[in-house]
Each structure stands twice: as structure tokens, then as C-alpha cells.
N, C-alpha and C positions, 0 to 999 in steps of 0.2 A: 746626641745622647750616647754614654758611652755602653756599650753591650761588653758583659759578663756568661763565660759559658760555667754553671752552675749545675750541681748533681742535689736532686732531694727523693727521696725515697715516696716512693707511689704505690700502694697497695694493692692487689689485682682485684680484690673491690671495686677501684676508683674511689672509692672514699678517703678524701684528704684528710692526716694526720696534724693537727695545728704545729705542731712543735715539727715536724718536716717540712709545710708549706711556710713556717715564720720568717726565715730568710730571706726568700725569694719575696715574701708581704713587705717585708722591711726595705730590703734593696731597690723594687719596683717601687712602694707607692712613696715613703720618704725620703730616700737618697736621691732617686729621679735613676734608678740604674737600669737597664737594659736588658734582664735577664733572658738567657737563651737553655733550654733543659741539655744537659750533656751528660754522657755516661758519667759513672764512676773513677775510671783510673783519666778520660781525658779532659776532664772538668779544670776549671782555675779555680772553681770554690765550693767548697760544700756546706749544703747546710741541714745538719745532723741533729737526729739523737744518738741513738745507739749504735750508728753503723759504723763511726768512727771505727771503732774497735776491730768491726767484720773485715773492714776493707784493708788494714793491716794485716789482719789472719792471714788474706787471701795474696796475699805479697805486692800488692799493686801499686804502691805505693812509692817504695822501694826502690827504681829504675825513675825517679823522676827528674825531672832535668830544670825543672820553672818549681817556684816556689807554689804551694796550694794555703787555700785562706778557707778558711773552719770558720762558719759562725753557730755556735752552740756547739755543744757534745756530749755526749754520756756513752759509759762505756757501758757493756753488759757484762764483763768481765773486770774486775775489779782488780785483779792483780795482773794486767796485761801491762807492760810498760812498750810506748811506742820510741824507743830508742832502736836509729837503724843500727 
């Protein structure tokens, strides 16, 4: 099976966000995909709502060298454009 290291945002609740955990539901139980939790900037995929946005802010993005795969997004900023 092939393993995915994937970033989804976790609340310090621990109460799962459906549209953060949807990815990972998606990749795991229909694709048949492997996922493994990884930070932010060293992940191969994220699956977002609004943190798209943040983790641009924060430059991390920026310096990367391997392509990254979005599934979903929302931004919270509306006029951010993610042009490096």
C-alpha cells in the first residue's frame, strides 16, 4: 500500500473538524492510500480548509523543492493571492 505523509489541522480540543479530517477519510478509506500525519511545511499533501492561507503567511511554503497536493481549500483571506 502506498503511504502519503499528509498535514490536517487538529484542534487542542482533540475534537476532529470534518472538513480537516475529509482528506485523510477520503485517501484512507476509498483510494486504499496509506496516510501517515506530518507537519506542515514537510508534508507531500495537505488537506485543508482555511489554513491554506496561514501557511503561505508564514513562508513555508516558499523553499520547497517537491511539488505539495491540496485536497480542499479555503482561504480566510480573500484577497491573499498565493503567487510565489
Amino acid at each position: 500500500m502506498q503511504e502519503l505523509g499528509m498535514y490536517w489541522f487538529v484542534p487542542k480540543s482533540g475534537v476532529p473538524n470534518l472538513g480537516d479530517e475529509f482528506g485523510r477519510i477520503v485517501l484512507e478509506e476509498i483510494v486504499g492510500v496509506s496516510v501517515v500525519k506530518k507537519g506542515l511545511f514537510s508534508c507531500d499533501a495537505i488537506s485543508v480548509g482555511s489554513i491554506l492561507g496561514w501557511g503561505w503567511e508564514k513562508g513555508g511554503f516558499k523553499n520547497r523543492v517537491t511539488p505539495l497536493s491540496v485536497l480542499g481549500s479555503g482561504l480566510m483571506h480573500p484577497n491573499l493571492h498565493l503567487n510565489p
